[in-house]
VEXTORLO-685693 format. One record per residue (C-alpha): residue in one letter; chain; x, y, z. Coordinates in Angstrom, 3 decimals, padded with zeros to 6 digits. Last residue first. Layout:
// residues N
r	c	px	py	pz
A	A	X	Y	Z
...
This chain:
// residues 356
r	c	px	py	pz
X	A	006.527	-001.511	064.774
X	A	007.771	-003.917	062.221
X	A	010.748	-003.739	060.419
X	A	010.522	-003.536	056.628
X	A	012.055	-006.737	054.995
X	A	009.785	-007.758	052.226
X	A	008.270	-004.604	050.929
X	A	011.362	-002.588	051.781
X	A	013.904	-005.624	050.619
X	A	011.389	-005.340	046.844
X	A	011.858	-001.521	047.197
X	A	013.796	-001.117	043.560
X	A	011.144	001.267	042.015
X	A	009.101	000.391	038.863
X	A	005.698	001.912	037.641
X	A	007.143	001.902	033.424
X	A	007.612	005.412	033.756
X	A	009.582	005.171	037.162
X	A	011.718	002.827	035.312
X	A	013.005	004.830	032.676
X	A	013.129	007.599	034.878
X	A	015.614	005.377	037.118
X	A	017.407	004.511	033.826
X	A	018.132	008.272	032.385
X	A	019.657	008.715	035.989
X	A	021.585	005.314	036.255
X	A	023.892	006.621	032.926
X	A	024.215	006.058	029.373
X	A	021.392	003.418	028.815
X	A	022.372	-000.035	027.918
X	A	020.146	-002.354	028.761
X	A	022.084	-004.508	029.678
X	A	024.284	-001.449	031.806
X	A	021.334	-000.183	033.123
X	A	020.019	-003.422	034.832
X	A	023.555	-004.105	036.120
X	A	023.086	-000.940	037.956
X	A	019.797	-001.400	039.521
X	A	021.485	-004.615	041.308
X	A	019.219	-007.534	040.472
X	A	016.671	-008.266	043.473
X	A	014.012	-010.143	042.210
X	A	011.879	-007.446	041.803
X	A	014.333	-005.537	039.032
X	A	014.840	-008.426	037.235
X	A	011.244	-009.603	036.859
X	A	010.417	-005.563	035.794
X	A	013.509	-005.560	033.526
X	A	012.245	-008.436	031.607
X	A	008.793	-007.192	031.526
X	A	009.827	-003.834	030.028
X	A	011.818	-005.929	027.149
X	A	008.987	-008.428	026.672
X	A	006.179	-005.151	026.394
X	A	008.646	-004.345	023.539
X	A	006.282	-006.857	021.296
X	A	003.490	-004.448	022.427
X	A	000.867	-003.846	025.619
X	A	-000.339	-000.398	025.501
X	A	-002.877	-000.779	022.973
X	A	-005.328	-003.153	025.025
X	A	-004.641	-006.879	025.151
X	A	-008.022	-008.739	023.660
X	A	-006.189	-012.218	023.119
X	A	-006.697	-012.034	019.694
X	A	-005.282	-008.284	020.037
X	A	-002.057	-009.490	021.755
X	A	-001.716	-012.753	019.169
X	A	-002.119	-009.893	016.122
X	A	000.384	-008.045	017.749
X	A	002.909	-010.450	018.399
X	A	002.899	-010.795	014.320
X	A	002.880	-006.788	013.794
X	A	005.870	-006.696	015.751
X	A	007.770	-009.691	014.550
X	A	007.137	-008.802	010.751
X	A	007.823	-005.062	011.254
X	A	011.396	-004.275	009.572
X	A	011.222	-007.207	007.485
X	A	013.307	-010.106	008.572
X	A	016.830	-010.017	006.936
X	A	018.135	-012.442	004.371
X	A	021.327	-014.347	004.619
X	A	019.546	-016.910	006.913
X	A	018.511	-018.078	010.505
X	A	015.079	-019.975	010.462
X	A	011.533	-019.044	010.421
X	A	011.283	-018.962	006.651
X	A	013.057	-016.245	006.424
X	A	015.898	-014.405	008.725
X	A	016.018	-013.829	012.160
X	A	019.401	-014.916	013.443
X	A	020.948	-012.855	010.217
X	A	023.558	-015.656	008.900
X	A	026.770	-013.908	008.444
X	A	027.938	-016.261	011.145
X	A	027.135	-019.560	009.828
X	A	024.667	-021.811	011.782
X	A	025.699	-024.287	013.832
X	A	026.434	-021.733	016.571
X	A	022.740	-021.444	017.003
X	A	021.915	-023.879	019.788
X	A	024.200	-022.188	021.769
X	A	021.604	-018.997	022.064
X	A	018.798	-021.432	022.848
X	A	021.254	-023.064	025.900
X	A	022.474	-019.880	026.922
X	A	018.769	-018.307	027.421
X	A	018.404	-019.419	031.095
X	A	021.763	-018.691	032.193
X	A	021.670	-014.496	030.961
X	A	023.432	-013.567	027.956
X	A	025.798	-010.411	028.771
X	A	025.007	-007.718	026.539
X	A	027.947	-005.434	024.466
X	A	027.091	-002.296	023.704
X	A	028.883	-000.521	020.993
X	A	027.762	002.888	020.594
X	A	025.748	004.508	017.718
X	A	023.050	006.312	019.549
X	A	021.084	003.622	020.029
X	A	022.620	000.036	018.718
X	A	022.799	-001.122	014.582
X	A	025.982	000.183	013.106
X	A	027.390	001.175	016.643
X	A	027.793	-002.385	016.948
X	A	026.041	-005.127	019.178
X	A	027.768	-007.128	021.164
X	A	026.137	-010.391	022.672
X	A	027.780	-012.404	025.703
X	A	028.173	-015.903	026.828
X	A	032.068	-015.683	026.440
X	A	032.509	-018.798	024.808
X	A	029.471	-018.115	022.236
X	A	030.245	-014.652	021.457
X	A	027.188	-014.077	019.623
X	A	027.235	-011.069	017.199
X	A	028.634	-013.656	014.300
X	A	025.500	-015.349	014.464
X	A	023.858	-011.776	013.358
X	A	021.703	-009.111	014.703
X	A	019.638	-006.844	012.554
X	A	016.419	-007.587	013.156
X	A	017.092	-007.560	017.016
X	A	018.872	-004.436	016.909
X	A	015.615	-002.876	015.129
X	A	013.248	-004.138	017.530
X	A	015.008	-002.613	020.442
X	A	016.825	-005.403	022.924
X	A	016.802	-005.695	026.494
X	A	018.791	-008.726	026.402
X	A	016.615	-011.132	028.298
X	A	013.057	-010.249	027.385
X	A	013.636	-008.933	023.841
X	A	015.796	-012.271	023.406
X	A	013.613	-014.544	024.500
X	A	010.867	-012.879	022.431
X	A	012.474	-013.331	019.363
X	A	012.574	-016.816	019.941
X	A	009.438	-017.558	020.924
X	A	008.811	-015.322	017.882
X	A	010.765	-018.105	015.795
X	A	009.773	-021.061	017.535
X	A	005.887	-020.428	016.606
X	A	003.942	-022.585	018.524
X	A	005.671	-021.283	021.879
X	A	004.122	-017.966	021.260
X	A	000.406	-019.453	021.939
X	A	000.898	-020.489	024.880
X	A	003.629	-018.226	026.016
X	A	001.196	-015.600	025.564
X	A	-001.016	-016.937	028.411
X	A	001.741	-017.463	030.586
X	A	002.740	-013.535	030.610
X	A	-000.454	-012.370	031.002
X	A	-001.008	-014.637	034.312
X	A	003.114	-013.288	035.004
X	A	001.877	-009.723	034.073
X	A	003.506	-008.044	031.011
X	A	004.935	-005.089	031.415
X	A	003.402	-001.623	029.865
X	A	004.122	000.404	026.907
X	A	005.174	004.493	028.449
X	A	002.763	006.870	027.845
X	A	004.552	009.885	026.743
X	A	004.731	013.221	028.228
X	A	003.053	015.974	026.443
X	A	005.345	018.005	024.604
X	A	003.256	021.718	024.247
X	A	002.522	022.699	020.291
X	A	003.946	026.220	019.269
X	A	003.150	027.350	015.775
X	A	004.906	030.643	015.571
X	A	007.376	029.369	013.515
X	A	006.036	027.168	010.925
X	A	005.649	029.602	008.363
X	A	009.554	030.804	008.491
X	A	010.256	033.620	006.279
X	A	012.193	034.856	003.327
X	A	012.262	031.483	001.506
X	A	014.567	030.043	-001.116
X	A	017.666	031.949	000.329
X	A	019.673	028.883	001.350
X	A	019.574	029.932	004.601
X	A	015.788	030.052	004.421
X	A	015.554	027.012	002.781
X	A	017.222	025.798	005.737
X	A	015.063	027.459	008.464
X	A	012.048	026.055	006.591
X	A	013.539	022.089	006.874
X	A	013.539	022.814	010.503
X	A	010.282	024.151	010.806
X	A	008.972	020.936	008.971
X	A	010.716	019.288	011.191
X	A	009.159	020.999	014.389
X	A	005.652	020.686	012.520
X	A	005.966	016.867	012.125
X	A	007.959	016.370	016.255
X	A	004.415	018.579	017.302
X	A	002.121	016.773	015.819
X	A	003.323	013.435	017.049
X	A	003.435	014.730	020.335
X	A	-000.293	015.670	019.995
X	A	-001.456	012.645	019.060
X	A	-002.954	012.299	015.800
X	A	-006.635	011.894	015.853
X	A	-007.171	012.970	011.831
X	A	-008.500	016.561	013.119
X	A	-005.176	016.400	014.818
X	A	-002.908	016.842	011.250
X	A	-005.668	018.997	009.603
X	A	-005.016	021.819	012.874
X	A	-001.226	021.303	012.881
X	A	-001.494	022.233	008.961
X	A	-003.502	025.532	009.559
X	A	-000.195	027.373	010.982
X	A	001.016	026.693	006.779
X	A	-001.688	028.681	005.714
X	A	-002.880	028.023	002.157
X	A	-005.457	029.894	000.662
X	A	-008.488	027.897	-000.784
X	A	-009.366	027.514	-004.414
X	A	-010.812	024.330	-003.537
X	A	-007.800	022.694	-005.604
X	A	-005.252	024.610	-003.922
X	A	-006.365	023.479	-000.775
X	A	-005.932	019.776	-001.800
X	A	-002.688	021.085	-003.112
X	A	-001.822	022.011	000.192
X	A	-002.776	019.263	002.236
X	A	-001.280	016.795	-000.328
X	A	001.857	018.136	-000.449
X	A	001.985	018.672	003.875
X	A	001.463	014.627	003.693
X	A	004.075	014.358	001.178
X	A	006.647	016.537	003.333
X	A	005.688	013.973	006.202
X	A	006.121	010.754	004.865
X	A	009.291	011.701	003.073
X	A	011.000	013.080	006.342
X	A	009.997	009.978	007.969
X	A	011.035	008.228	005.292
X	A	014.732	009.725	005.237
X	A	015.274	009.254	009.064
X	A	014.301	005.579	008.350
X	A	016.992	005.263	005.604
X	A	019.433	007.290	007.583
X	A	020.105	010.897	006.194
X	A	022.814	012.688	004.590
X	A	022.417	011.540	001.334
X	A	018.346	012.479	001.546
X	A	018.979	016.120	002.698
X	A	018.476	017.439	-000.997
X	A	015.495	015.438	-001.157
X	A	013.930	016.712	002.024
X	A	014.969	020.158	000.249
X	A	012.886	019.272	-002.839
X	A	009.705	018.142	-000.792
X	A	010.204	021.389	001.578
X	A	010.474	023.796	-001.908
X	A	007.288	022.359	-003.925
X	A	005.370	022.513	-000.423
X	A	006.132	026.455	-000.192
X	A	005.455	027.332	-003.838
X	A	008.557	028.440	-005.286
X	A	007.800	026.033	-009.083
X	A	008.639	028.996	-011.273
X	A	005.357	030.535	-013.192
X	A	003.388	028.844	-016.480
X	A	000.384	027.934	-014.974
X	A	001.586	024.284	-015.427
X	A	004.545	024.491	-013.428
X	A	008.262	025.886	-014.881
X	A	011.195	024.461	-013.399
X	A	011.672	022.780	-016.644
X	A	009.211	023.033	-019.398
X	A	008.540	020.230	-021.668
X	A	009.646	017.963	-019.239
X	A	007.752	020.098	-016.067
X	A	005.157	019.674	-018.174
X	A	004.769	016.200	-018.699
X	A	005.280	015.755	-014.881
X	A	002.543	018.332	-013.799
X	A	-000.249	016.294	-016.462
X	A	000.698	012.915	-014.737
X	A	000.072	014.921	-012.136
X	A	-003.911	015.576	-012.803
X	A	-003.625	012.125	-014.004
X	A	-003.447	010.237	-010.773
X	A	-005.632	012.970	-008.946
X	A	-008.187	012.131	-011.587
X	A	-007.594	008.437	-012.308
X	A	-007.881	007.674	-008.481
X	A	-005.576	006.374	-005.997
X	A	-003.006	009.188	-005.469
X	A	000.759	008.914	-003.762
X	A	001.874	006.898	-006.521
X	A	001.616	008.708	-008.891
X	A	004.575	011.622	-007.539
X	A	006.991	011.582	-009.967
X	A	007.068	008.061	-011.977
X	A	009.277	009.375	-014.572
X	A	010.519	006.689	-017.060
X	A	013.148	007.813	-019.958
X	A	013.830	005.706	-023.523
X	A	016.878	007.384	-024.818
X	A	016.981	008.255	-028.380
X	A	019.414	011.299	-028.859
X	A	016.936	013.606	-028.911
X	A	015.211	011.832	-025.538
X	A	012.570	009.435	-026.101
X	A	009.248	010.030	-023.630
X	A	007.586	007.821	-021.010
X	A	005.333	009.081	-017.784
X	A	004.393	006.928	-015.518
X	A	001.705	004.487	-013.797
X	A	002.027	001.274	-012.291
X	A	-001.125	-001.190	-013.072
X	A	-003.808	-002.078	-010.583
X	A	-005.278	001.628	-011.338
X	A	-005.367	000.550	-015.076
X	A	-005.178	004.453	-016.988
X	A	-006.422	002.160	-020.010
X	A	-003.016	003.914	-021.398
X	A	-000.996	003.081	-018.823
X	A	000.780	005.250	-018.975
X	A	001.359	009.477	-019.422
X	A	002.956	010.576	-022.613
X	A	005.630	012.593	-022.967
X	A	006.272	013.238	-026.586
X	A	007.935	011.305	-028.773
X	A	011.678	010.827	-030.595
X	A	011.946	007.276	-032.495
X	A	015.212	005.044	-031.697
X	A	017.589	005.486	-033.867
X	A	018.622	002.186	-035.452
Protein backbone atom coordinates (compact mmCIF):
# COMPACT_ATOMS: atom_id res chain seq x y z
CA UNK A 1 0.00 0.00 0.00
CA UNK A 2 1.01 3.57 -0.82
CA UNK A 3 2.43 5.00 1.73
CA UNK A 4 0.60 8.42 2.82
CA UNK A 5 2.12 11.84 1.32
CA UNK A 6 2.76 14.68 4.33
CA UNK A 7 4.25 17.63 4.93
CA UNK A 8 7.57 18.25 6.52
CA UNK A 9 7.26 18.18 9.88
CA UNK A 10 9.92 18.86 12.41
CA UNK A 11 10.45 15.87 15.43
CA UNK A 12 10.22 15.13 18.13
CA UNK A 13 7.13 16.35 18.72
CA UNK A 14 7.59 17.12 22.70
CA UNK A 15 10.69 18.94 20.97
CA UNK A 16 12.71 16.31 23.79
CA UNK A 17 16.24 17.94 23.82
CA UNK A 18 17.61 14.31 25.00
CA UNK A 19 15.95 13.01 21.88
CA UNK A 20 17.44 13.43 18.11
CA UNK A 21 15.71 15.87 16.18
CA UNK A 22 14.68 15.99 12.29
CA UNK A 23 12.65 16.71 9.84
CA UNK A 24 10.29 13.75 8.18
CA UNK A 25 8.13 14.05 5.06
CA UNK A 26 6.76 11.21 2.32
CA UNK A 27 7.90 11.81 -1.05
CA UNK A 28 5.06 11.56 -4.11
CA UNK A 29 5.96 8.34 -4.69
CA UNK A 30 5.91 7.33 -0.89
CA UNK A 31 9.34 7.46 0.40
CA UNK A 32 9.81 8.07 4.04
CA UNK A 33 12.89 10.92 4.03
CA UNK A 34 14.98 12.09 7.33
CA UNK A 35 16.84 15.48 7.21
CA UNK A 36 18.77 16.20 10.23
CA UNK A 37 20.45 19.52 8.61
CA UNK A 38 22.07 21.40 10.96
CA UNK A 39 20.11 20.39 14.73
CA UNK A 40 22.57 19.30 16.06
CA UNK A 41 24.76 22.14 16.29
CA UNK A 42 22.03 24.06 18.75
CA UNK A 43 20.96 23.09 22.31
CA UNK A 44 17.85 24.87 22.87
CA UNK A 45 14.22 24.50 21.44
CA UNK A 46 14.51 27.96 19.87
CA UNK A 47 17.72 27.80 17.90
CA UNK A 48 16.77 24.00 17.43
CA UNK A 49 13.51 24.92 15.82
CA UNK A 50 14.36 28.12 14.25
CA UNK A 51 16.18 25.54 11.65
CA UNK A 52 14.00 23.02 11.82
CA UNK A 53 11.87 25.89 10.24
CA UNK A 54 15.09 26.57 7.37
CA UNK A 55 15.00 22.75 6.53
CA UNK A 56 11.17 22.56 5.92
CA UNK A 57 11.57 25.26 3.67
CA UNK A 58 14.30 24.64 1.80
CA UNK A 59 11.95 21.18 0.95
CA UNK A 60 9.17 23.09 0.00
CA UNK A 61 11.36 25.48 -1.72
CA UNK A 62 14.71 24.52 -2.96
CA UNK A 63 17.57 26.84 -2.94
CA UNK A 64 15.22 29.28 -1.77
CA UNK A 65 15.63 30.52 2.25
CA UNK A 66 12.89 31.54 4.30
CA UNK A 67 12.75 35.25 3.19
CA UNK A 68 12.11 34.00 0.00
CA UNK A 69 15.72 34.99 -1.89
CA UNK A 70 18.59 32.36 -3.18
CA UNK A 71 20.63 30.91 -0.35
CA UNK A 72 24.32 33.26 -1.61
CA UNK A 73 24.89 34.39 1.76
CA UNK A 74 28.62 34.10 2.46
CA UNK A 75 28.43 31.29 5.33
CA UNK A 76 25.64 29.35 3.23
CA UNK A 77 28.39 29.20 0.28
CA UNK A 78 31.80 28.16 2.59
CA UNK A 79 29.59 25.31 4.43
CA UNK A 80 28.47 24.02 0.87
CA UNK A 81 31.97 24.26 -0.68
CA UNK A 82 33.58 22.44 2.51
CA UNK A 83 31.07 19.86 1.41
CA UNK A 84 31.95 19.87 -2.08
CA UNK A 85 35.71 19.33 -0.97
CA UNK A 86 34.65 16.49 1.44
CA UNK A 87 35.68 13.45 -1.24
CA UNK A 88 38.83 14.87 -1.58
CA UNK A 89 39.70 15.26 1.91
CA UNK A 90 41.06 13.02 4.83
CA UNK A 91 38.59 12.30 7.55
CA UNK A 92 40.43 14.63 10.02
CA UNK A 93 41.16 17.22 7.23
CA UNK A 94 37.32 17.06 6.63
CA UNK A 95 36.40 17.90 10.42
CA UNK A 96 38.56 20.47 10.73
CA UNK A 97 37.09 22.06 7.80
CA UNK A 98 33.57 21.18 9.30
CA UNK A 99 34.43 22.55 12.70
CA UNK A 100 35.38 25.67 11.41
CA UNK A 101 32.75 26.59 8.58
CA UNK A 102 30.09 25.78 11.46
CA UNK A 103 31.73 27.98 13.84
CA UNK A 104 31.80 30.99 11.09
CA UNK A 105 27.67 29.69 10.66
CA UNK A 106 26.97 30.36 13.93
CA UNK A 107 28.84 33.73 14.15
CA UNK A 108 26.98 34.98 11.39
CA UNK A 109 23.64 33.99 11.96
CA UNK A 110 24.04 35.01 15.53
CA UNK A 111 24.67 38.45 13.90
CA UNK A 112 21.91 38.07 11.74
CA UNK A 113 19.69 37.56 14.53
CA UNK A 114 20.70 40.99 16.34
CA UNK A 115 20.08 42.57 13.16
CA UNK A 116 23.77 43.18 12.96
CA UNK A 117 25.90 43.44 9.69
CA UNK A 118 28.19 40.84 9.07
CA UNK A 119 31.89 41.49 8.44
CA UNK A 120 33.80 38.63 7.70
CA UNK A 121 37.43 40.75 9.08
CA UNK A 122 35.24 40.78 12.48
CA UNK A 123 35.45 36.89 12.73
CA UNK A 124 39.33 36.84 13.83
CA UNK A 125 38.21 39.34 16.50
CA UNK A 126 35.07 36.71 18.03
CA UNK A 127 37.57 33.82 17.46
CA UNK A 128 40.35 35.48 20.20
CA UNK A 129 37.77 37.07 22.38
CA UNK A 130 37.14 33.17 23.19
CA UNK A 131 41.21 32.88 24.20
CA UNK A 132 42.19 31.17 21.06
CA UNK A 133 45.71 31.33 20.32
CA UNK A 134 46.75 33.33 17.82
CA UNK A 135 48.20 30.60 15.51
CA UNK A 136 45.11 28.90 15.72
CA UNK A 137 43.38 31.99 14.45
CA UNK A 138 45.34 32.50 11.88
CA UNK A 139 45.50 28.54 10.20
CA UNK A 140 40.95 29.14 10.65
CA UNK A 141 41.00 32.48 8.73
CA UNK A 142 43.77 31.21 6.16
CA UNK A 143 41.26 28.28 5.32
CA UNK A 144 38.54 30.08 5.28
CA UNK A 145 40.47 32.35 2.72
CA UNK A 146 41.20 29.42 0.90
CA UNK A 147 37.77 28.04 0.61
CA UNK A 148 36.83 32.00 -0.61
CA UNK A 149 39.39 31.88 -3.43
CA UNK A 150 37.51 28.76 -4.69
CA UNK A 151 34.13 30.01 -4.67
CA UNK A 152 35.58 32.69 -6.32
CA UNK A 153 36.84 30.55 -9.19
CA UNK A 154 33.83 28.95 -9.29
CA UNK A 155 32.08 32.30 -9.72
CA UNK A 156 29.93 32.15 -6.45
CA UNK A 157 31.69 35.15 -4.97
CA UNK A 158 33.20 38.31 -6.54
CA UNK A 159 35.54 39.02 -3.72
CA UNK A 160 37.63 37.61 -1.07
CA UNK A 161 36.47 38.77 2.67
CA UNK A 162 39.18 37.15 4.30
CA UNK A 163 41.90 38.75 2.47
CA UNK A 164 43.08 41.58 4.06
CA UNK A 165 42.98 39.94 7.41
CA UNK A 166 46.61 39.35 8.14
CA UNK A 167 47.40 37.52 11.53
CA UNK A 168 51.46 37.18 12.31
CA UNK A 169 52.63 33.11 12.93
CA UNK A 170 53.85 33.14 16.28
CA UNK A 171 56.21 30.38 16.94
CA UNK A 172 54.95 27.47 18.75
CA UNK A 173 55.68 26.26 22.14
CA UNK A 174 57.09 23.15 21.77
CA UNK A 175 55.57 20.10 24.70
CA UNK A 176 58.32 19.50 27.04
CA UNK A 177 60.46 16.20 28.18
CA UNK A 178 59.84 14.52 30.96
CA UNK A 179 62.41 14.73 33.83
CA UNK A 180 63.88 11.37 35.14
CA UNK A 181 62.12 12.40 39.03
CA UNK A 182 58.97 13.21 36.61
CA UNK A 183 59.58 10.43 34.71
CA UNK A 184 59.52 7.80 37.80
CA UNK A 185 56.62 9.27 39.23
CA UNK A 186 54.44 8.51 36.14
CA UNK A 187 55.74 5.16 35.87
CA UNK A 188 54.01 4.59 39.12
CA UNK A 189 50.99 5.05 38.32
CA UNK A 190 51.31 4.06 34.39
CA UNK A 191 52.56 0.67 35.25
CA UNK A 192 48.93 -0.16 36.71
CA UNK A 193 47.52 0.09 33.54
CA UNK A 194 49.57 -2.35 31.05
CA UNK A 195 48.00 -0.90 28.19
CA UNK A 196 49.27 2.88 28.49
CA UNK A 197 52.49 1.39 29.92
CA UNK A 198 52.40 0.05 26.83
CA UNK A 199 51.61 2.79 24.74
CA UNK A 200 54.05 4.71 26.34
CA UNK A 201 56.92 2.30 25.57
CA UNK A 202 56.36 2.69 22.31
CA UNK A 203 55.95 6.67 22.13
CA UNK A 204 59.25 6.70 24.05
CA UNK A 205 61.20 4.23 21.96
CA UNK A 206 59.86 4.56 18.47
CA UNK A 207 59.19 8.11 18.26
CA UNK A 208 55.77 7.56 17.37
CA UNK A 209 52.70 10.27 16.66
CA UNK A 210 49.51 9.38 18.37
CA UNK A 211 47.81 8.57 15.29
CA UNK A 212 50.54 5.91 14.01
CA UNK A 213 50.33 4.39 17.26
CA UNK A 214 46.45 3.90 17.05
CA UNK A 215 46.75 2.60 13.97
CA UNK A 216 49.53 0.10 14.10
CA UNK A 217 49.03 -3.53 13.72
CA UNK A 218 50.78 -7.07 14.75
CA UNK A 219 51.42 -7.47 11.26
CA UNK A 220 53.63 -3.98 11.41
CA UNK A 221 56.12 -5.85 13.69
CA UNK A 222 58.79 -7.60 11.99
CA UNK A 223 59.52 -9.80 14.79
CA UNK A 224 62.89 -11.46 13.32
CA UNK A 225 64.14 -8.35 12.15
CA UNK A 226 63.40 -6.30 15.41
CA UNK A 227 62.00 -3.51 13.44
CA UNK A 228 58.50 -1.64 12.95
CA UNK A 229 57.33 -0.23 9.45
CA UNK A 230 54.81 1.90 9.24
CA UNK A 231 53.01 2.66 5.81
CA UNK A 232 52.38 5.69 3.97
CA UNK A 233 48.66 4.89 4.97
CA UNK A 234 49.24 5.91 8.52
CA UNK A 235 53.07 7.84 8.79
CA UNK A 236 53.66 11.86 8.15
CA UNK A 237 53.60 12.85 4.93
CA UNK A 238 52.73 9.51 3.51
CA UNK A 239 56.16 7.72 3.45
CA UNK A 240 57.07 4.44 4.66
CA UNK A 241 59.26 4.59 7.64
CA UNK A 242 60.43 1.75 8.97
CA UNK A 243 61.71 1.98 13.02
CA UNK A 244 64.24 -0.14 14.43
CA UNK A 245 62.98 -1.56 17.98
CA UNK A 246 65.40 -0.69 20.50
CA UNK A 247 66.87 -3.85 23.14
CA UNK A 248 64.90 -2.83 25.98
CA UNK A 249 61.42 -2.93 24.32
CA UNK A 250 62.11 -6.35 22.24
CA UNK A 251 60.98 -8.47 24.87
CA UNK A 252 57.26 -6.46 25.23
CA UNK A 253 57.16 -6.22 21.45
CA UNK A 254 57.82 -10.28 21.23
CA UNK A 255 55.37 -10.82 23.63
CA UNK A 256 52.80 -9.91 21.00
CA UNK A 257 53.46 -12.27 18.19
CA UNK A 258 50.79 -14.52 19.73
CA UNK A 259 48.38 -12.40 18.68
CA UNK A 260 47.08 -12.37 15.03
CA UNK A 261 48.36 -9.87 12.72
CA UNK A 262 45.30 -7.92 11.72
CA UNK A 263 44.93 -7.46 15.36
CA UNK A 264 45.26 -3.48 16.02
CA UNK A 265 48.03 -3.59 19.08
CA UNK A 266 45.77 -1.13 20.84
CA UNK A 267 42.48 -2.27 20.59
CA UNK A 268 39.59 -2.69 23.45
CA UNK A 269 39.46 -3.86 26.49
CA UNK A 270 43.14 -3.24 27.08
CA UNK A 271 44.26 -5.94 24.86
CA UNK A 272 45.16 -6.29 21.06
CA UNK A 273 41.95 -6.69 18.85
CA UNK A 274 40.11 -6.11 15.49
CA UNK A 275 38.84 -2.87 16.83
CA UNK A 276 40.77 0.36 16.93
CA UNK A 277 41.33 2.58 20.07
CA UNK A 278 39.51 5.83 19.78
CA UNK A 279 41.38 8.55 18.33
CA UNK A 280 42.01 10.25 21.93
CA UNK A 281 41.56 7.50 24.57
CA UNK A 282 45.43 7.27 25.34
CA UNK A 283 45.85 10.99 25.31
CA UNK A 284 43.13 12.13 27.32
CA UNK A 285 43.88 9.01 29.77
CA UNK A 286 47.76 10.16 30.36
CA UNK A 287 46.27 13.35 30.80
CA UNK A 288 44.11 12.89 33.53
CA UNK A 289 47.32 11.02 35.49
CA UNK A 290 49.49 14.40 34.35
CA UNK A 291 46.85 16.77 35.83
CA UNK A 292 46.35 14.46 39.08
CA UNK A 293 49.78 14.77 39.46
CA UNK A 294 49.56 18.70 38.96
CA UNK A 295 51.83 18.67 35.51
CA UNK A 296 51.28 22.02 33.83
CA UNK A 297 49.88 22.14 30.11
CA UNK A 298 53.00 21.60 28.39
CA UNK A 299 53.67 18.18 29.50
CA UNK A 300 51.41 15.56 27.17
CA UNK A 301 51.28 11.84 26.17
CA UNK A 302 53.94 13.05 23.28
CA UNK A 303 56.02 14.38 26.25
CA UNK A 304 57.29 10.25 26.03
CA UNK A 305 58.40 10.81 22.43
CA UNK A 306 60.45 14.22 23.33
CA UNK A 307 61.80 12.41 26.41
CA UNK A 308 62.94 9.52 24.45
CA UNK A 309 64.96 11.56 22.15
CA UNK A 310 66.24 13.76 25.02
CA UNK A 311 67.75 10.28 26.96
CA UNK A 312 69.07 9.33 23.52
CA UNK A 313 70.46 12.33 22.57
CA UNK A 314 72.52 12.74 26.16
CA UNK A 315 73.69 9.48 26.16
CA UNK A 316 75.55 9.80 23.22
CA UNK A 317 73.36 8.34 20.20
CA UNK A 318 74.63 9.63 16.87
CA UNK A 319 72.24 12.76 15.95
CA UNK A 320 71.65 10.98 12.79
CA UNK A 321 70.23 7.77 13.92
CA UNK A 322 67.94 9.99 16.04
CA UNK A 323 66.48 11.51 12.77
CA UNK A 324 66.15 8.58 10.94
CA UNK A 325 63.67 6.86 14.05
CA UNK A 326 62.11 9.46 14.12
CA UNK A 327 61.80 9.92 10.84
CA UNK A 328 62.16 13.44 9.76
CA UNK A 329 63.34 14.14 6.10
CA UNK A 330 66.61 15.54 6.72
CA UNK A 331 69.21 16.48 9.95
CA UNK A 332 68.19 20.22 9.41
CA UNK A 333 64.33 19.92 10.16
CA UNK A 334 65.74 17.60 13.22
CA UNK A 335 68.32 20.00 14.77
CA UNK A 336 65.33 22.67 14.97
CA UNK A 337 63.36 20.03 16.26
CA UNK A 338 65.63 19.70 18.97
CA UNK A 339 66.64 23.17 19.63
CA UNK A 340 62.81 23.70 20.36
CA UNK A 341 62.58 21.06 22.73
CA UNK A 342 66.19 22.78 24.69
CA UNK A 343 68.43 19.95 23.15
CA UNK A 344 71.97 20.21 21.66
CA UNK A 345 74.36 17.17 21.28
CA UNK A 346 77.31 18.70 23.76
CA UNK A 347 77.07 15.80 26.30
CA UNK A 348 81.42 15.01 25.24
CA UNK A 349 81.61 19.11 25.68
CA UNK A 350 80.04 19.00 29.12
CA UNK A 351 81.91 15.91 30.04
CA UNK A 352 85.14 16.08 28.21
CA UNK A 353 86.06 19.86 27.85
CA UNK A 354 89.77 20.40 28.54
CA UNK A 355 90.65 22.28 31.33
CA UNK A 356 92.58 25.46 31.39
Amino acid sequence: MRKKICLPTLYPLNRDLQKTWFVKFYTPAGKLVKLYGKLAWYHTVKEKEAEGRRIIEEVINPGINVQGKKKTDLASLICAQVEYKKPSLEPKSYENYFGIAKAFTLWCRDLTTQNKPVQPAEFAMHLFSKGLHKNTVRNRIIILSGLAKELIKAGKLIANPFADIKIKKVKATSKLPFTSTQVQQIKTILMRDKQLWLASQFMYYLYLRPKELRHLKIGDILFEDKKIILSGLIAKDDDTIIKAIPVPLQPVTAALEVYPANFYIFSKNGLPGATILGRDNLSKRVKAILIGLNFSHRYTFYSFCHTGIKNAAMSGIPIKQLQLQKGHADLKMFDEYLKDLGINDCTQLVTQFPAL
